[in-house]
matplotlib code that plots the C-alpha trace (Angstrom):
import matplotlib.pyplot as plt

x = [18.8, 19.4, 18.9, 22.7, 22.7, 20.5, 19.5, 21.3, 21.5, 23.3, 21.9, 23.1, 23.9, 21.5, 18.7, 15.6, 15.7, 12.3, 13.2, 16.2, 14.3, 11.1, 13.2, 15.7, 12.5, 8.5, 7.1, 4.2, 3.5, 3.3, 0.9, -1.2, -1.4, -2.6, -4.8, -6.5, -6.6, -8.6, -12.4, -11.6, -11.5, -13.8, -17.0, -18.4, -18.5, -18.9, -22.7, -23.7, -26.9, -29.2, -31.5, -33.4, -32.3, -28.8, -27.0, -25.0, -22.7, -22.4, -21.7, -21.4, -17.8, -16.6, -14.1, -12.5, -12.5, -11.2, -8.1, -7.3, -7.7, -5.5, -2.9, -2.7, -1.9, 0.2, 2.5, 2.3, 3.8, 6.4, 7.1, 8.3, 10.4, 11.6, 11.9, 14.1, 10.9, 9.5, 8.3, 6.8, 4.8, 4.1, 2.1, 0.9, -0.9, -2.3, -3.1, -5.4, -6.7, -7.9, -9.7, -11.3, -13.6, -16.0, -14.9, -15.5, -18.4, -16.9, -12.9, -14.1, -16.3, -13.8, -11.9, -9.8, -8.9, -7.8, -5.7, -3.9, -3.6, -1.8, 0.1, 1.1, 2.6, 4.6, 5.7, 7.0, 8.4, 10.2, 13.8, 16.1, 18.7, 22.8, 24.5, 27.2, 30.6, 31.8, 34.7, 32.3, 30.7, 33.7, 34.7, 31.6, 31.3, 35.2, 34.7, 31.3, 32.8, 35.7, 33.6, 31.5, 34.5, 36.2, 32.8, 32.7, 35.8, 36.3, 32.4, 32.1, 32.6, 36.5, 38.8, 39.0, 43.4, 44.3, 45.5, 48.6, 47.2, 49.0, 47.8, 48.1, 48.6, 45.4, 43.8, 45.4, 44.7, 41.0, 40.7, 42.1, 39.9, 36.8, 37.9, 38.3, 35.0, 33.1, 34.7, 33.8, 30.1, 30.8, 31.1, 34.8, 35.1, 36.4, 33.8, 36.1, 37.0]
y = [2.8, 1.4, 3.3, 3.3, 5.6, 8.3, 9.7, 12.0, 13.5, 10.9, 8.1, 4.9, 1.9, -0.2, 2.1, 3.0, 6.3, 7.4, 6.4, 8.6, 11.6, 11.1, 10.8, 14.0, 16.3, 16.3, 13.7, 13.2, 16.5, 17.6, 14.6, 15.6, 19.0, 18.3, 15.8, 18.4, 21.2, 18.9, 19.1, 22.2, 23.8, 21.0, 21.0, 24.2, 24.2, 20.0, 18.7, 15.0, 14.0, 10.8, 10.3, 13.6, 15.4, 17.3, 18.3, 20.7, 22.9, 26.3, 29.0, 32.5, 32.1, 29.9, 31.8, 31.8, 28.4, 27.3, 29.9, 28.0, 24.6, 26.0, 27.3, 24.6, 21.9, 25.0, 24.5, 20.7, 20.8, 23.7, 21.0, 18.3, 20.9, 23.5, 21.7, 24.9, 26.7, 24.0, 25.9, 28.8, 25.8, 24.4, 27.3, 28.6, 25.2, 25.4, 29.1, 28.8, 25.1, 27.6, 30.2, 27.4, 26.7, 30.0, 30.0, 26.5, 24.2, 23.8, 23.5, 20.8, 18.9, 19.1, 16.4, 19.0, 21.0, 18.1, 17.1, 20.8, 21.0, 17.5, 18.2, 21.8, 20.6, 18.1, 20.0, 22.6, 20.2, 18.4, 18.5, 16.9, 14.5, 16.0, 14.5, 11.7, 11.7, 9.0, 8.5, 7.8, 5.2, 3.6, 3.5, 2.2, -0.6, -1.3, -1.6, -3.6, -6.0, -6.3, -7.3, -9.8, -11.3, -11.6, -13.2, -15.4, -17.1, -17.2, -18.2, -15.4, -12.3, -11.0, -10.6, -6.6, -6.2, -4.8, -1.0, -0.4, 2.9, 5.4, 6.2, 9.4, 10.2, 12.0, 8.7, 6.6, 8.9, 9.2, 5.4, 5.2, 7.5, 5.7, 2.3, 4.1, 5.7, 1.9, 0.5, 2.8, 2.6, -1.2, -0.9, -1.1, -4.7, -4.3, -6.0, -7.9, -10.3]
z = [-9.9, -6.1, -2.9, -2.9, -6.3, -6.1, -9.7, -11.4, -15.0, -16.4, -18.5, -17.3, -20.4, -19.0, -17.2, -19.1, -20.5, -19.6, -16.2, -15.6, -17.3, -14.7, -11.5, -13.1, -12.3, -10.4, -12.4, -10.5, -9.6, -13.1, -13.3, -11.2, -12.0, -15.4, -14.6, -12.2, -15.1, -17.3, -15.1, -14.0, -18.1, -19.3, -17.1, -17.7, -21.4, -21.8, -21.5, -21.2, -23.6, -21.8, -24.1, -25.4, -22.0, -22.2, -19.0, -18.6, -16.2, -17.4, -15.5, -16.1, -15.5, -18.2, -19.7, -16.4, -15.9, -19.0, -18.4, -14.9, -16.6, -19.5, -16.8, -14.9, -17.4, -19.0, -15.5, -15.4, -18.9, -17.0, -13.8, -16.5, -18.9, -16.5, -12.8, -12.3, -11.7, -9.7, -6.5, -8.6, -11.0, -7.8, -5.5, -8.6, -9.3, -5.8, -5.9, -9.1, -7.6, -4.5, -6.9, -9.2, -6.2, -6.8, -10.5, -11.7, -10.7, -7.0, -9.0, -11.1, -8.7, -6.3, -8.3, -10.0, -6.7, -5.5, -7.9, -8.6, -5.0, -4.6, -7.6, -6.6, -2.9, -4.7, -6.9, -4.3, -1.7, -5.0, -4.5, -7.4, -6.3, -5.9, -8.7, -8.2, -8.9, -11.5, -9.2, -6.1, -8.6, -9.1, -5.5, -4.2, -6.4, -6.5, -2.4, -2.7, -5.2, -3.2, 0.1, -2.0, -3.0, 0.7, 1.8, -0.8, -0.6, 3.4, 3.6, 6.6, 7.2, 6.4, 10.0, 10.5, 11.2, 15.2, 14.2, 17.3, 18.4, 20.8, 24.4, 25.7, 28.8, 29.4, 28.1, 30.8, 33.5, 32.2, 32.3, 35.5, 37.0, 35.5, 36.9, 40.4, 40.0, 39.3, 42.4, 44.7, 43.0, 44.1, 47.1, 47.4, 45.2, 42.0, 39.4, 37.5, 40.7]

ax = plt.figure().add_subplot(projection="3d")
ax.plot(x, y, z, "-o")
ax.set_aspect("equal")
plt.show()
């Protein structure tokens, strides 16, 4: 894909696949949104052992926070399969970010707020690209290769043809009225002598 080409559903021959299907819907917001779901759901019931010591997180709220982790990768999967419902996917994600602060460990030691907040804005300011017309394909490169060609073989820039246009008479008298105007503004000379 070029700047000229925006994406659109259709699978160019030569373009990767995966490609086309990531910039067809919020890639990176679904991303993030999972990525941000997995502290939040994992922290409260995961412990780390050092030694003979175990640490762990637990709070009284677990069950919550493993139903906001849950969610949240639940509407990153959503972002990538259903970009229809991107803006709902996408406040949602920052909604339940907001209440995993008080549920979960500070919303996954602030890593995972982050994250489902990030993803969540994306997600909602995501818009998916207007799909192109083959025959705007075809034009576009029929005229590029057309100028290429031109350039090419005159080694510049090809001579743009004088169009005869009609003056009208409201045109004249508009003209003649602005060359009157600059000579006064000159003092009386006219500036072309």
């Amino acid at each position: 894909m070029s700047a000229e080409y925006p994406a659109s559903r259709e699978v160019p021959k030569k373009e990767n696949r995966f490609k086309v299907w990531r910039q067809t819907r919020p890639f990176w917001a679904g991303l993030f949104t999972m990525i941000g779901g997995v502290p939040i759901a994992y922290l409260p019931y995961g412990d780390m052992r050092l030694g003979n010591v175990t640490l762990a997180m637990q709070t009284t709220a677990g069950a919550g926070a493993l139903i906001i982790g849950v969610l949240l990768i639940t509407l990153g999967l959503t972002m990538w399969f259903q970009p229809v419902v991107r803006v709902f996917a996408g406040i949602a994600a920052i909604v339940l970010g907001l209440v995993s602060i008080p549920v979960s460990n500070f919303g996954g030691l602030v890593v995972g707020y982050l994250f489902a907040l990030v993803g969540g804005g994306m997600s909602a300011a995501w818009a998916p690209a207007p799909p192109i017309e083959e025959k705007d394909v075809e034009e576009k490169d029929a005229e590029h290769d057309g100028r290429s060609e031109a350039s090419s073989e005159a080694g510049a820039e090809p001579a743009t043809e004088a169009v005869p246009t009609a003056v009208l008479p409201e045109q004249r008298e508009a003209e003649h009225q602005a060359t009157e105007t600059t000579i006064d503004a000159n003092g009386g000379r006219n500036s072309a002598g």
